[in-house]
C-alpha positions as CSV (number, residue, x, y, z in Angstrom):
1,X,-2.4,-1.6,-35.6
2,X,1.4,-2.0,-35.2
3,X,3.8,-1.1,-38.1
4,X,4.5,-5.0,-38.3
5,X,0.5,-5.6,-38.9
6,X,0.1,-7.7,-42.2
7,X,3.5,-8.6,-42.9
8,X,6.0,-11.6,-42.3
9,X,7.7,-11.4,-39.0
10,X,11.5,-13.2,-39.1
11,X,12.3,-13.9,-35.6
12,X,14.7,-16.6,-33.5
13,X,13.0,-19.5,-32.5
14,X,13.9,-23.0,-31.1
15,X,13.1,-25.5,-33.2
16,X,12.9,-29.4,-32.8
17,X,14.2,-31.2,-35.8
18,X,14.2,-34.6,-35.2
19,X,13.1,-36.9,-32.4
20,X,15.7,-37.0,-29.5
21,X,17.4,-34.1,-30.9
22,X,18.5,-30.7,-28.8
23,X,17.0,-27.7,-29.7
24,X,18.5,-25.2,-31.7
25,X,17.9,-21.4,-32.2
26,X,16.7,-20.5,-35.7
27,X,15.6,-17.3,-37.6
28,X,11.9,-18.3,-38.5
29,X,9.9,-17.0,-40.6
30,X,5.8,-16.4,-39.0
31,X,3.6,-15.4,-41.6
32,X,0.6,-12.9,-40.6
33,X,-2.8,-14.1,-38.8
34,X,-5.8,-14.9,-41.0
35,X,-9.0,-15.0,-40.2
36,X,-9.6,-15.5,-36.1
37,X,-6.3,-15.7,-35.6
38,X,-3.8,-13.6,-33.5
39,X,-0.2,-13.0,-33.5
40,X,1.7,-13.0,-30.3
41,X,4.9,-11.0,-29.4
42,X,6.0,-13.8,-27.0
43,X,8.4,-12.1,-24.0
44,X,8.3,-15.5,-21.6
45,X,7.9,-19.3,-21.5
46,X,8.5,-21.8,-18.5
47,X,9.5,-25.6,-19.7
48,X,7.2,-28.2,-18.9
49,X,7.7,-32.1,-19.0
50,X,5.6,-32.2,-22.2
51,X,8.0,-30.5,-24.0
52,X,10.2,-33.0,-22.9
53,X,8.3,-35.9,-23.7
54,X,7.3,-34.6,-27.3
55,X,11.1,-33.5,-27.8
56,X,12.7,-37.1,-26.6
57,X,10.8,-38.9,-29.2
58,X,8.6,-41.0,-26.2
59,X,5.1,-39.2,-28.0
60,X,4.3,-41.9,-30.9
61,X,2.5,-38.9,-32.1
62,X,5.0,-35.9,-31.9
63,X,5.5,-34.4,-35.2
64,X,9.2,-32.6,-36.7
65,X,10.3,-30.1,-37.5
66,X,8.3,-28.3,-34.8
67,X,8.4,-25.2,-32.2
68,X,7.3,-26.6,-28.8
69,X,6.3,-24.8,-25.8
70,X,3.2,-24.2,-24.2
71,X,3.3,-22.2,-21.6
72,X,3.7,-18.5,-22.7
73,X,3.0,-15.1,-22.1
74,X,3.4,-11.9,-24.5
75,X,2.0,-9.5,-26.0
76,X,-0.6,-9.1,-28.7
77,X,1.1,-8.0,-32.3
78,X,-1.8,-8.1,-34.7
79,X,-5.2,-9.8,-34.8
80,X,-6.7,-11.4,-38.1
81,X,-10.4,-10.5,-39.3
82,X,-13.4,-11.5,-37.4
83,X,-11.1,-11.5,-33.6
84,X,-13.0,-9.4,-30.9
85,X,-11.9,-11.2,-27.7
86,X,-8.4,-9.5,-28.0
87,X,-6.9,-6.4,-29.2
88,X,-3.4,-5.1,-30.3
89,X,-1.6,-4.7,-27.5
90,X,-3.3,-6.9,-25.2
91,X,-1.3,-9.2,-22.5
92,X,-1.9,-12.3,-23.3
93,X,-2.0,-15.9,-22.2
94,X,-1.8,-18.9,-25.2
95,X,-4.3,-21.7,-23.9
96,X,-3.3,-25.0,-25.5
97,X,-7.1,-25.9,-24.6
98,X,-9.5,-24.0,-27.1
99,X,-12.3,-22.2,-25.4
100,X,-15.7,-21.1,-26.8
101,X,-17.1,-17.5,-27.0
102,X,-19.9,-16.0,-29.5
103,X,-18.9,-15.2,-32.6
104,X,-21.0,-12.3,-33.9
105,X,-20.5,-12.6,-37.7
106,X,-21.5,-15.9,-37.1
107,X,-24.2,-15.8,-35.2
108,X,-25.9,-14.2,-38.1
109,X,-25.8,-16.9,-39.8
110,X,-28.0,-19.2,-37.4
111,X,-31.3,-19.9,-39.3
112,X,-34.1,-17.5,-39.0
113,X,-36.0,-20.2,-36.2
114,X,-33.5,-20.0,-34.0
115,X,-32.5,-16.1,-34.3
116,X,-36.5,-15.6,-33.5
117,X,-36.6,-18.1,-30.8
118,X,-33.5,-16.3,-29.1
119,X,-35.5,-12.9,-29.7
120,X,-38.5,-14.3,-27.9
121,X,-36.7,-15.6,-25.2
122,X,-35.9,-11.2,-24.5
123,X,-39.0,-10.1,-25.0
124,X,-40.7,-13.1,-22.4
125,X,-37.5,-12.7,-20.3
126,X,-40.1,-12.9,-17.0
127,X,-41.0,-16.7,-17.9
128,X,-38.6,-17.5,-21.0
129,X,-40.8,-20.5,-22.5
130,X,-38.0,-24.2,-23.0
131,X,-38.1,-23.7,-26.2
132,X,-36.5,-20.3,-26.3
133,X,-34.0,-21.3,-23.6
134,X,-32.7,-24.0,-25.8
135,X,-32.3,-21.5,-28.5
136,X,-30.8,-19.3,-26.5
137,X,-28.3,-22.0,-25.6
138,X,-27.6,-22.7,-29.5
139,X,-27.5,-19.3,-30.2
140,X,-24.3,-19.0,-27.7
141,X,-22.4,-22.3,-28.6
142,X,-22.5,-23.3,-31.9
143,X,-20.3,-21.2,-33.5
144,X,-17.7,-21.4,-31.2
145,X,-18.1,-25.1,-31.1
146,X,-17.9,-25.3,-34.5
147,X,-14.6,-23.0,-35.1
148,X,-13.4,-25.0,-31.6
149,X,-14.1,-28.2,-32.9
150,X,-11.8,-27.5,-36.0
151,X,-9.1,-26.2,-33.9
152,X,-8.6,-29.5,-31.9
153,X,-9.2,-31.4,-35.1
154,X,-6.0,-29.9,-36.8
155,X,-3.8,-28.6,-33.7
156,X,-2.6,-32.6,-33.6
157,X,-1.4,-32.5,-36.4
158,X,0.6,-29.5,-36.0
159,X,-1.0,-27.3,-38.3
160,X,-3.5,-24.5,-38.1
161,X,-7.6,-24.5,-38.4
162,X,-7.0,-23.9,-42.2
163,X,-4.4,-26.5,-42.3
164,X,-1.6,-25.3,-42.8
165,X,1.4,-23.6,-41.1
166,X,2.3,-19.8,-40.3
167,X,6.2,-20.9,-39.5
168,X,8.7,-22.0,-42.0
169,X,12.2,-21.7,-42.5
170,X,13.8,-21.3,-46.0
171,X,10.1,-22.3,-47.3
172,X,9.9,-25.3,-45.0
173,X,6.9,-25.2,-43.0
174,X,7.6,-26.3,-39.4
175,X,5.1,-27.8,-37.2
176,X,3.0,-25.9,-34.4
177,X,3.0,-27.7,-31.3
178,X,-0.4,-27.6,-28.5
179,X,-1.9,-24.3,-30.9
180,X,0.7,-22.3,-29.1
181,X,4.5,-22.8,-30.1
182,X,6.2,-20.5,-27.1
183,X,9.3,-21.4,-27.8
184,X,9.2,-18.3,-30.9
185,X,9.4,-15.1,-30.1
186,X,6.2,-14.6,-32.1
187,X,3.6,-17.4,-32.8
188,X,0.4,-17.5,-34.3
189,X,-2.9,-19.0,-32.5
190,X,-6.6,-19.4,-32.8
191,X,-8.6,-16.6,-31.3
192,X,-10.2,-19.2,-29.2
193,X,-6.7,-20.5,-27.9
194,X,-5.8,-17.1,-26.2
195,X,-6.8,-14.8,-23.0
196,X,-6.2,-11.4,-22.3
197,X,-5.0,-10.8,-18.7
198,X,-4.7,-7.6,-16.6
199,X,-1.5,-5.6,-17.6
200,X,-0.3,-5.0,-14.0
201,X,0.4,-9.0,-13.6
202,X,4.2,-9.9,-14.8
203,X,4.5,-12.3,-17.6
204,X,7.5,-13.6,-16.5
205,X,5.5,-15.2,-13.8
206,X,1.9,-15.7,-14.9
207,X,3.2,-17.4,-18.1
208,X,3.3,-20.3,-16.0
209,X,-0.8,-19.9,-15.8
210,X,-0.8,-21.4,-19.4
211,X,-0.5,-25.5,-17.9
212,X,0.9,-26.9,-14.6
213,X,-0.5,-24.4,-12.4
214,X,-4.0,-24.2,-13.9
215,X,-4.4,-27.6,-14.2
216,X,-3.8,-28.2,-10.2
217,X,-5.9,-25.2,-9.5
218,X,-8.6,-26.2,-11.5
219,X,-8.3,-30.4,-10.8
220,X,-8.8,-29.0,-6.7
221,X,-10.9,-26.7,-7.1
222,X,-13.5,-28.6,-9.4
223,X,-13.5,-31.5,-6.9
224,X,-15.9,-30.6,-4.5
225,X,-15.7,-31.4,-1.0
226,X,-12.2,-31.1,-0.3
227,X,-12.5,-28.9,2.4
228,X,-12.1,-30.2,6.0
229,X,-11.0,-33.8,4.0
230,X,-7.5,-35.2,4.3
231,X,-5.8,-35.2,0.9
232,X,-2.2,-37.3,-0.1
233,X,-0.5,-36.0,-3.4
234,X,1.8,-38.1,-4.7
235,X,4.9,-36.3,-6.9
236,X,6.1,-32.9,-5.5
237,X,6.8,-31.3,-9.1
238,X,5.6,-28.1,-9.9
239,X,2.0,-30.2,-10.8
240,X,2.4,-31.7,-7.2
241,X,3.5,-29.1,-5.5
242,X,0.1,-26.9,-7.1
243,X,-2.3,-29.0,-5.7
244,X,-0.6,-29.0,-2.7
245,X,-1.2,-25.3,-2.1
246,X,-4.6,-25.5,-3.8
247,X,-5.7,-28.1,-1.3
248,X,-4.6,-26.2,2.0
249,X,-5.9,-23.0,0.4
250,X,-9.4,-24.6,0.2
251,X,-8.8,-25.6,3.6
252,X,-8.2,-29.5,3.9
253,X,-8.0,-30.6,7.3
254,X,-4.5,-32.8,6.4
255,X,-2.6,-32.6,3.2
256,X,0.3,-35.3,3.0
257,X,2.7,-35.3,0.3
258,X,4.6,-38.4,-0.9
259,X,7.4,-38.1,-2.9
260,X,11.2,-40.5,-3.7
261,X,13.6,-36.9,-3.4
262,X,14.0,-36.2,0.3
263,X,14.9,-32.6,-1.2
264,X,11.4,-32.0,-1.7
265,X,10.4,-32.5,2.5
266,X,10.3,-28.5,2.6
267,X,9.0,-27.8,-0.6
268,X,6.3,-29.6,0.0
269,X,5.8,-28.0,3.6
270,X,6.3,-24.1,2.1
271,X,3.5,-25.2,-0.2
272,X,0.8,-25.8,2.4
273,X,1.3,-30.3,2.8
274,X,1.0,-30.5,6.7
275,X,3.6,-34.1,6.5
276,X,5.9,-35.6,4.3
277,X,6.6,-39.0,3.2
278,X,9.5,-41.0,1.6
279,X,8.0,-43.7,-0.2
280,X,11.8,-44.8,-0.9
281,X,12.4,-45.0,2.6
282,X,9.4,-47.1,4.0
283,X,10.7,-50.3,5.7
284,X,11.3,-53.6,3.4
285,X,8.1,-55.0,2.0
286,X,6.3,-51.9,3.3
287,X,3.9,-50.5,0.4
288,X,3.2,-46.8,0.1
289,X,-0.7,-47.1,0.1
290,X,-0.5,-50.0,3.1
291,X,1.5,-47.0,4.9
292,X,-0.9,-44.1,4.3
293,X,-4.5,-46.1,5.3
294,X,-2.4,-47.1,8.5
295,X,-1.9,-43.4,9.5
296,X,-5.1,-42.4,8.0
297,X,-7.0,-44.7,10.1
298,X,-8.6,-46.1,7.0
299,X,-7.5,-44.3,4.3
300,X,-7.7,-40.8,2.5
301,X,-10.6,-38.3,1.3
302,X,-8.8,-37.5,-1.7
303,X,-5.7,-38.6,-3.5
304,X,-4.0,-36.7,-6.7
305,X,-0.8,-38.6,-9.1
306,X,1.3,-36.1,-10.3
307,X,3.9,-38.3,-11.5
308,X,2.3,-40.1,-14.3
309,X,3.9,-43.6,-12.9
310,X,0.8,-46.4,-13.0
311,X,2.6,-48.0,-10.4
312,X,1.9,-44.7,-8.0
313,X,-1.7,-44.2,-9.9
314,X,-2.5,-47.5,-8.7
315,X,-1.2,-47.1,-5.0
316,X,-2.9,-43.8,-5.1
317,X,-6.2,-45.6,-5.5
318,X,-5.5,-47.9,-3.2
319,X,-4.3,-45.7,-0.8
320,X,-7.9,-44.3,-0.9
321,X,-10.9,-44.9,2.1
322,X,-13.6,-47.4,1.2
323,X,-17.2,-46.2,0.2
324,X,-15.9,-42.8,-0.9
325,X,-12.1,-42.1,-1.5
326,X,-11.5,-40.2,-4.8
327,X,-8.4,-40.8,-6.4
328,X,-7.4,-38.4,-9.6
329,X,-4.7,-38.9,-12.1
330,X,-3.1,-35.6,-13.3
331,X,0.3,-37.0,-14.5
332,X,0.8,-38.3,-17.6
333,X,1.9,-41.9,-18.6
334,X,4.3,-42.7,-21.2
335,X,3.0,-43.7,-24.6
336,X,1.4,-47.6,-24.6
337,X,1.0,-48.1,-20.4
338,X,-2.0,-49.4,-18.9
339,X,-2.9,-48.5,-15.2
340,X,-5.1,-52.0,-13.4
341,X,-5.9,-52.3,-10.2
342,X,-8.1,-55.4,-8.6
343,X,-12.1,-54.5,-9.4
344,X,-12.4,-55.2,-5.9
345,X,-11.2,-51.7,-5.2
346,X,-13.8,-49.9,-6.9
347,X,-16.5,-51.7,-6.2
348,X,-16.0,-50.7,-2.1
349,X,-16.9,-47.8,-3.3
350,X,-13.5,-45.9,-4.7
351,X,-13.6,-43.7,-7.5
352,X,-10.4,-43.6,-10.0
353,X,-11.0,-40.2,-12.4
354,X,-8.4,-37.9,-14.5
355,X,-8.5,-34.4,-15.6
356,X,-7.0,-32.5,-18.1
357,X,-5.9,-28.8,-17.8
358,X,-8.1,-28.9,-14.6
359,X,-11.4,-28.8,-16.2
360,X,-10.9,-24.9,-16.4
361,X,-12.0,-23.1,-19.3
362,X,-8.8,-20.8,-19.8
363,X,-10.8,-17.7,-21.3
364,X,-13.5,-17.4,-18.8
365,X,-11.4,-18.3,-15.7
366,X,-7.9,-17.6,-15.9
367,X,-8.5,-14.0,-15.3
368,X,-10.0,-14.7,-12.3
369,X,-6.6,-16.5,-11.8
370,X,-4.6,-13.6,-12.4
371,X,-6.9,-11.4,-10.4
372,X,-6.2,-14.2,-7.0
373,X,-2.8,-13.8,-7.8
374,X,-2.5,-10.3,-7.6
375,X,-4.1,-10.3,-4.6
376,X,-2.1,-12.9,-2.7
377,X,-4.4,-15.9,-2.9
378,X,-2.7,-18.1,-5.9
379,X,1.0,-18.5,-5.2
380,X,2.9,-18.4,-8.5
381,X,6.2,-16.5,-8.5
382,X,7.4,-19.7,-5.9
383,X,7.3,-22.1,-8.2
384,X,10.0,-20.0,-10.7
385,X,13.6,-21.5,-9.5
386,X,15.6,-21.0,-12.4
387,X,15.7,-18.3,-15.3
388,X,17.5,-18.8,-19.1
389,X,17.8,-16.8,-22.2
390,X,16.9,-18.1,-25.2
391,X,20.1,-18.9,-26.1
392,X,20.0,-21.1,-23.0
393,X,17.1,-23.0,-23.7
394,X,18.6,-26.9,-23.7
395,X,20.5,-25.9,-20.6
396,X,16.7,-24.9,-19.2
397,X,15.9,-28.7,-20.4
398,X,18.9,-30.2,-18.0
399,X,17.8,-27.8,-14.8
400,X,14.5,-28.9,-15.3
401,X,15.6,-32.5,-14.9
402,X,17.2,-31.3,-11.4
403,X,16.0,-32.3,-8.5
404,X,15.9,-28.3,-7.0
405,X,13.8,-27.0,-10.2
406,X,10.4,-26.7,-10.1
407,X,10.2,-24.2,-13.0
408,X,12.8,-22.6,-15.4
409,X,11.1,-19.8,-17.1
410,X,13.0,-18.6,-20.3
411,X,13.5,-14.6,-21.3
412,X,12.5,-15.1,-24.9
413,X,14.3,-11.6,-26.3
């Protein structure tokens, strides 16, 4: 255990006040982890527009004083009782999506039916009878369903599984933010909110594994058929420009991105997008969905909105083939707005779906993740354009605002 193990950690942290309000740097004070919890020396954070949208007061449901950030890498400190799926001195990814795993001291307190069920099922494991297959399958998930149900229960509402807080300042308790808070040198999260990733992988870059990434990864990669199908992405963000490279890595026969900043023409191309198109600079009258079934010959295979504007959700439908184009909306649209498009659209045979964080479950796949990366498959360290300290962290804000920044990753020492 480290020398820190058990007690109260004071640390510098930025910290949201109030709605609209800069950041400022505080000395914090995180309390130990309790039961299935761990706490996480965090050495690196990128900014994501979340952040933003939490910190500018737009989320009806964002809660002050709190520590934002969400994607984070470190360095376990100390583990609470009951945590086996990391140890002290583990690198570590936070996962603002709680996972499940089995819980040993809890699986002994499955009732005596189901323990022998799940025994059975070993001893027949030739023929395993249904009945000892669905045990099996309780047996696995319902203590981490339980303990993950909790989790999302109380992480929006800032607090912990218990309810309560491990920051405060002066004996004001300050709000968590997604189960992670990165924006503290140490934080506090669920044992189901955290994966351990091979050592030899820099934080500084897979950090960025903990949302925008992931979630393109994962909303490509779970959408089956992609290959040898033409895909449009509209928004060339770090989102954007993700399942962009996802896309031609699966091996889509054309990948067009679409996107207002002219600046992001060889972005988009470094990332994989075969063409690039100026929505801003169609001619007069001409719509951006009109434009892409006329050089599609009908329409796309597959569209993605990564720029959480229901105007470009809707064209991105619509910019969809009839009787099988799949349109999904990754970007996230400000607090009260309503995407419509006519019914006549889906019902020739269009499908409008969303995902969130990719539909990957962080603790079983993200290694796998790491692994791809390591070996050249998952680009990563492209999307890191600007670096701040700490210190720096509104000025991180501002260049992430930029047109040229795709990610500013922050040096939390």
């Amino acid at each position: 255990m480290s020398n820190t193990a058990g007690q109260t950690i004071k640390c510098k942290a930025a910290v949201c006040w109030g709605a609209g309000e800069p950041l400022k740097i505080e000395q914090v004070d995180v309390a130990p982890p309790r039961a299935h919890e761990v706490r996480i020396h965090i050495l690196w954070t990128g900014i994501c527009h979340t952040d933003e949208y939490t910190r500018s007061g737009k989320d009806p449901e964002g809660l002050f004083p709190v520590i934002l950030g969400h994607e984070g890498g470190g360095i376990v400190e100390s583990v609470g009782e009951g945590v086996t799926n990391v140890a002290v001195g583990d690198h570590v990814i936070p996962l603002y999506t709680a996972g499940q795993f089995v819980s040993p001291p809890l699986i002994q307190r499955l009732t005596p039916g189901i323990q022998s069920a799940a025994n059975a099922n070993s001893a027949k494991a030739a023929r395993p009878t249904f009945a000892a297959k669905v045990a099996t399958s309780l047996l696995s998930f319902r203590p981490s369903l339980t303990f993950t149900t909790q989790v999302r229960t109380t992480q929006g509402r800032g607090l912990m599984p218990d309810e309560s807080s491990r920051f405060s300042i002066k004996g004001q308790p300050i709000h968590h933010f997604m189960g992670t808070s990165t924006f503290s040198q140490y934080t506090v999260v669920a044992d189901v909110s955290v994966v351990a990733v091979d050592k030899k992988a820099p934080l500084e870059k897979v950090c960025l594994l903990g949302c925008g990434i992931t979630t393109a990864w994962g909303a490509v990669v779970k959408q089956p058929g992609i290959k040898g199908s033409s895909v449009a992405v509209f928004g060339c963000g770090a989102i954007g420009l993700g399942v962009i490279a996802t896309a031609a890595l699966v091996g889509a026969s054309r990948v067009i991105a679409v996107d207002v900043n002219p600046g992001k023409d060889s972005w988009a191309k470094k990332f994989g997008a075969h063409e690039f198109v100026n929505s801003a600079q169609l001619p007069e009258g001409k719509r951006i969905q009109d434009h892409l079934v006329e050089i599609t010959d009908g329409g796309l295979d597959f569209t993605f909105d990564c720029t959480g504007n229901v105007n470009v959700m809707r064209a991105a439908l619509e910019a969809c083939h009839k009787g099988w184009g799949v349109s999904t909306i990754i970007g996230v649209a400000a607090a009260g707005q309503e995407i419509s498009t006519r019914p006549f659209q889906l019902v020739t045979g269009r499908v409008w779906r969303g995902t969130a964080f990719g539909g990957v479950k962080g603790r079983t796949e993200i290694p796998g993740l790491v692994e791809d990366y390591l070996s050249g498959k998952v680009k990563i360290d492209e999307y890191v354009t600007h670096h701040r300290k700490l210190a720096e962290i509104n000025e991180g804000f501002h260049d992430m605002h930029g047109g040229d920044c795709i990610r500013c990753v922050v040096d939390m020492s």
